[in-house]
KESEFI-57684 format. One record per residue (C-alpha): residue number from 0; residue in three letters; y, x, z. Coordinates in steps of 0.5 Angstrom, whole numbers. Each point is the difference from the previous one (the first is absolute). Example, Ala and Ser with C-alpha at 12.3 -4.5 7.8 and 13.67 -1.06 7.14 Angstrom:
<recs>
seq	type	py	px	pz
0	ala	-9	25	16
1	ser	7	2	-2
</recs>
This chain:
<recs>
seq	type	py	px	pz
0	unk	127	125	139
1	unk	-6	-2	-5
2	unk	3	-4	-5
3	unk	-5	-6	-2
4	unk	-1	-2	-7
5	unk	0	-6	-3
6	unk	-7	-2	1
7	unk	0	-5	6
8	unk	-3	-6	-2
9	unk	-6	-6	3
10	unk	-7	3	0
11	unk	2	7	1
12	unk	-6	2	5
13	unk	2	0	7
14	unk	0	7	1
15	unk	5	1	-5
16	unk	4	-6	1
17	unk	0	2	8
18	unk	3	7	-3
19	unk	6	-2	-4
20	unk	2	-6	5
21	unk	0	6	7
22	unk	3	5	-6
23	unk	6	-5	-1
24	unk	2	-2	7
25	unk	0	8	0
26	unk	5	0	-6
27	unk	5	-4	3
28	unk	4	2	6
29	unk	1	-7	3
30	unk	-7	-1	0
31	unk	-3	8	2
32	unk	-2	-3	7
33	unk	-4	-7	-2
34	unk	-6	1	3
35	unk	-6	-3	-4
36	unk	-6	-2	4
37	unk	-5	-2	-7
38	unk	1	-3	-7
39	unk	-5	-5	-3
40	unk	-1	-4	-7
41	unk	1	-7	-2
42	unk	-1	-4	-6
43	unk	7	1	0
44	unk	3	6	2
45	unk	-1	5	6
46	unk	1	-2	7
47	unk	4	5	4
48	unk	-2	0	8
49	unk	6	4	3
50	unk	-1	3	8
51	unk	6	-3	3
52	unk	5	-6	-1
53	unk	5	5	-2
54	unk	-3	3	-5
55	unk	-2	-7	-4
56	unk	8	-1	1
57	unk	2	6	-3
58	unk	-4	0	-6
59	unk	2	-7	-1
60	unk	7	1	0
61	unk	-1	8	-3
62	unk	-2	-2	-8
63	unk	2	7	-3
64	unk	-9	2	1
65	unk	0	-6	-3
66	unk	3	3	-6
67	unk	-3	6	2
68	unk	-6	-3	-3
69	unk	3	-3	-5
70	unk	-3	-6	-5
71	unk	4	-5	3
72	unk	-3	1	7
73	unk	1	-5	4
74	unk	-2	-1	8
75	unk	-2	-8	2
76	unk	-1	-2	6
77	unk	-7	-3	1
78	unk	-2	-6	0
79	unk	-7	-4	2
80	unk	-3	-6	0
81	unk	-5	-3	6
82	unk	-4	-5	0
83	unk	0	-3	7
84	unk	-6	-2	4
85	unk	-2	-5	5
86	unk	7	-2	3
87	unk	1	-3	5
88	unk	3	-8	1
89	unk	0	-2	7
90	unk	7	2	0
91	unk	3	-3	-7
92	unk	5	-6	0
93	unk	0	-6	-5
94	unk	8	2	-1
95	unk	-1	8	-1
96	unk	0	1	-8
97	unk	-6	4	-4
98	unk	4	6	-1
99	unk	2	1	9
100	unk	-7	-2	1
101	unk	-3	6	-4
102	unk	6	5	4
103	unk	-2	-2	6
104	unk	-6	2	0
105	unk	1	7	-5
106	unk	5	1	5
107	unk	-5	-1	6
108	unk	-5	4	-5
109	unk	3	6	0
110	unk	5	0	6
111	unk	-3	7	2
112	unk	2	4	-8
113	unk	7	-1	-1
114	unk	3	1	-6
115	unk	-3	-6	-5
116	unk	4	-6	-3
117	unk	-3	-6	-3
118	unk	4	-1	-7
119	unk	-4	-6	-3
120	unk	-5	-4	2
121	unk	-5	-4	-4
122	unk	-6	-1	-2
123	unk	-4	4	-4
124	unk	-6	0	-5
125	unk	-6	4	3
126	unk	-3	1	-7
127	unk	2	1	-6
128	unk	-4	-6	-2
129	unk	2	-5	4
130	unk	7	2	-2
131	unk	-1	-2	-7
132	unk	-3	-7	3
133	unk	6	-1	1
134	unk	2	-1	-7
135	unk	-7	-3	-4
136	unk	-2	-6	1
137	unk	-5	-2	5
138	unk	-5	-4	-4
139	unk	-1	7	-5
140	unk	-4	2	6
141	unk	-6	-4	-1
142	unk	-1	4	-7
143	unk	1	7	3
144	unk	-7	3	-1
145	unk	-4	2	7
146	unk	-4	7	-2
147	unk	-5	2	4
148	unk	-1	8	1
149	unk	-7	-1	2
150	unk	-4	3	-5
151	unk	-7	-4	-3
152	unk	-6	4	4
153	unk	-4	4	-6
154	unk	-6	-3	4
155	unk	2	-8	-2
156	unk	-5	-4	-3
157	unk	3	-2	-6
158	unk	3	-8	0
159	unk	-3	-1	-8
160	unk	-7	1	-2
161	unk	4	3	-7
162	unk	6	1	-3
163	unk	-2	0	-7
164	unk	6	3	-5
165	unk	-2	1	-7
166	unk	4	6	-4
167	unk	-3	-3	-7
168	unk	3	-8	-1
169	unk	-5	-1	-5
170	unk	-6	1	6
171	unk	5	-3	6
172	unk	0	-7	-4
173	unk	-8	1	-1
174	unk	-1	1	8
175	unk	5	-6	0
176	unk	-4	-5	-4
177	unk	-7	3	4
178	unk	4	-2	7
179	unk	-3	-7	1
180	unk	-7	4	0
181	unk	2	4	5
182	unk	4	-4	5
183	unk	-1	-9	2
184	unk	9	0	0
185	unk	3	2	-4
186	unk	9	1	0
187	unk	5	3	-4
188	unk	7	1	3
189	unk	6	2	-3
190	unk	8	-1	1
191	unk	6	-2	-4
192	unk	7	-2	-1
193	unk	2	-6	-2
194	unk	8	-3	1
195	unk	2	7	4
196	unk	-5	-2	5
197	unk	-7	4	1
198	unk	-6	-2	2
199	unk	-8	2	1
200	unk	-5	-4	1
201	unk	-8	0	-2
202	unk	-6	-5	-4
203	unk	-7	-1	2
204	unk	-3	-1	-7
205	unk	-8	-2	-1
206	unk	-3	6	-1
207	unk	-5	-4	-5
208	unk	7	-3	-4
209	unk	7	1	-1
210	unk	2	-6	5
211	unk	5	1	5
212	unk	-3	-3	6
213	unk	5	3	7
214	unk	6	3	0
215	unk	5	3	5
216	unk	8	2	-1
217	unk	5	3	3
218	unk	7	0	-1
219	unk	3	7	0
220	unk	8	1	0
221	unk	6	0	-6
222	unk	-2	5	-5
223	unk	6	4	2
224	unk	-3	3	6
225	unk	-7	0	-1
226	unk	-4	3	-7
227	unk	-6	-3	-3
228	unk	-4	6	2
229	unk	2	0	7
230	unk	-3	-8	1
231	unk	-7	2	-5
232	unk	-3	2	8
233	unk	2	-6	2
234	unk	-5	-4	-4
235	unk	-5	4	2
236	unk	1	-2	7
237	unk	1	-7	-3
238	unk	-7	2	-4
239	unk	-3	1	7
240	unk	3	-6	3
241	unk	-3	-5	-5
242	unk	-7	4	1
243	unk	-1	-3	7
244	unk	3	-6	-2
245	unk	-6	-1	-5
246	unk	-6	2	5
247	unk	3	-4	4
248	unk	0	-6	-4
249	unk	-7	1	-3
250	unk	-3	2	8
251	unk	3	-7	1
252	unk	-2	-4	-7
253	unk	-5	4	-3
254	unk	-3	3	7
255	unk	-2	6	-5
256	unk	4	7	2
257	unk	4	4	-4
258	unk	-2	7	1
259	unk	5	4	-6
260	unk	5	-1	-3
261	unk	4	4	-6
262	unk	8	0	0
263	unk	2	3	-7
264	unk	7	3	-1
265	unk	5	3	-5
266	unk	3	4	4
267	unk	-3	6	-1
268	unk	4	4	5
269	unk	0	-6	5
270	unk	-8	1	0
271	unk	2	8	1
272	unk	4	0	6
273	unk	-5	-5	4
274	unk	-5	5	-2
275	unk	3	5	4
276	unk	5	-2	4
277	unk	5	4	3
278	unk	5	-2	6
279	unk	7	1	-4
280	unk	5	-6	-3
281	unk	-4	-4	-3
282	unk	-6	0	3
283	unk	0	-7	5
284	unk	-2	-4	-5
285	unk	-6	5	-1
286	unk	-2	1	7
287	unk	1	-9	1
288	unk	-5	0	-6
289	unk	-5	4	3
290	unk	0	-3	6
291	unk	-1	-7	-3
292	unk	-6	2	-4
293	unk	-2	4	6
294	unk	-1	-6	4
295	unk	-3	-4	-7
296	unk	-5	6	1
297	unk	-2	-2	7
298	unk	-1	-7	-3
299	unk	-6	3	-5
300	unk	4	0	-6
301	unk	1	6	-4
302	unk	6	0	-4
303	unk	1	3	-6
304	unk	6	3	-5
305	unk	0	1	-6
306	unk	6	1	-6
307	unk	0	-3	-6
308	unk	5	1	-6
309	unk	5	-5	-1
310	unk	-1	0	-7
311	unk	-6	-1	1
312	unk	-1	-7	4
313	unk	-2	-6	-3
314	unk	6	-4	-2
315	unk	-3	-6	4
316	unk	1	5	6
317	unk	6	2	-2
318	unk	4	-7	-2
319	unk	-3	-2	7
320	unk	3	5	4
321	unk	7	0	-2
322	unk	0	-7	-2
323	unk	-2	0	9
324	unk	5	4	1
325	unk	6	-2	-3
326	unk	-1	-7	2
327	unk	-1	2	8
328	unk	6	4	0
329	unk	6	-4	1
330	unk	3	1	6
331	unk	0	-5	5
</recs>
């Protein structure tokens, strides 16, 4: 008889393991006559399909193959989940339990493939996911980020007129002091921590003084799950927000059009990711950005960005939005 080598084991290729498993019911004299009808792989194992009840006994009850194949062998018998569809309840009765109610109908089921017994009953997540929302907390759902695999069309028309980063810090601060003449609104949008809270709000100055004249805030969350960087864009979505406030108001008050608008940032990379948006994690805020100054657009404004250096922003700017921020976020 072949003697088999010790190389049995999972993932072997099915032909293979197909050879070993025949050759070993061979080997041992009990199981000479068990008739295979086919070998399959699981994640598992293999799963053994026999001709005939008889043979599936014999092989059962016969480990020596097993040996024969060695590391351990062993032989299981299989079990399935189901997942049972559009049951029947015309028939069911108040006093009959979850457990006879669901036997009843895998009995009516398979009445015609004898053979199969329940040995649990229960209920089943269907996905990963929903499994793990059994343990988390339902209200970190409303910080889950929603990414949208749609990508931008390359025909778009762009949502800002310009988007002005200036490598020199020395030049993007001379362009800062030259915005007032290219634009009737002027705002700058920032974020900040104060007390283990974050927020992000945006100042509309007179463009002919250093005046704060609108602002808008935000509160963002604790420090502790949110970083600055992240709460920079929402500044600049608070920018866009107090935008159409002003021209409202000077349509209303002044019944004059404000027809541009500059939004200037520190942050350099926040300004990159809005001029090339993507659709990974991340990018909502972008994209809620530029549908806000998408719309802004249809109201005649053109809207500008532009980066500034931190260091180089005027005290009197400086002083009143950290003073505005760290006023405006004490939770409430």
């Amino acid at each position: 008889m072949e003697r088999i080598a010790s190389g049995f084991g999972r993932y072997l290729p099915i032909a293979e393991a197909n050879n070993l498993i025949r050759t070993a019911l061979l080997n041992v004299p009990f199981t000479q006559d068990v008739q295979v009808a086919g070998i399959g792989t699981t994640k598992t194992g293999y799963v053994i399909r026999f001709k005939d009840t008889a043979s599936a006994e014999a092989a059962r009850e016969n480990n020596e193959w097993l040996r024969e194949l060695g590391n351990e062998t062993e032989l299981v018998k299989p079990r399935f989940g189901a997942v049972v569809h559009h049951v029947p309840t015309e028939d069911w009765t108040s006093s009959e339990t979850k457990k006879e109610l669901f036997k009843r109908s895998w009995k009516r089921t398979t009445s015609r493939n004898g053979g199969f017994r329940i040995e649990y009953i229960g209920s089943y997540a269907r996905l990963p996911l929903a499994e793990a929302l059994k343990t988390m907390s339902l209200e970190r759902l409303q910080e889950l980020e929603m990414i949208d695999p749609t990508p931008l069309p390359p025909w778009r028309t762009e949502a800002f007129s310009a988007i002005e980063i200036e490598p020199d810090r020395e030049t993007a601060i001379e362009q800062a002091k030259a915005a007032g003449s290219k634009s009737d609104v002027i705002l700058y949008s920032d974020a900040s921590g104060h007390n283990g809270h974050l927020g992000a709000a945006a100042i509309g100055f007179n463009k002919n003084s250093p005046e704060a004249t609108e602002s808008l805030q935000i509160q963002v969350g604790p420090m502790d799950r949110w970083a600055v960087h992240a709460a920079e864009p929402l500044g600049v979505l608070q920018a866009i927000t107090l935008i159409n406030n002003i021209a409202l108001k000077h349509r209303r008050s002044m019944d004059t059009r404000v027809k541009s608008a500059t939004t200037l940032s520190d942050s350099m990379s926040d300004l990159q990711a809005i001029q090339n948006p993507g659709n990974k994690s991340g990018q909502q805020i972008i994209h809620t950005i530029l549908r806000a100054v998408t719309n802004t657009k249809t109201h005649g404004i053109a809207v500008r960005l532009q980066w500034v250096p931190v260091l180089y922003i005027s005290r009197i700017c400086t002083y009143i939005v950290s003073h505005f921020l760290k006023t405006n976020l004490e939770p409430r």
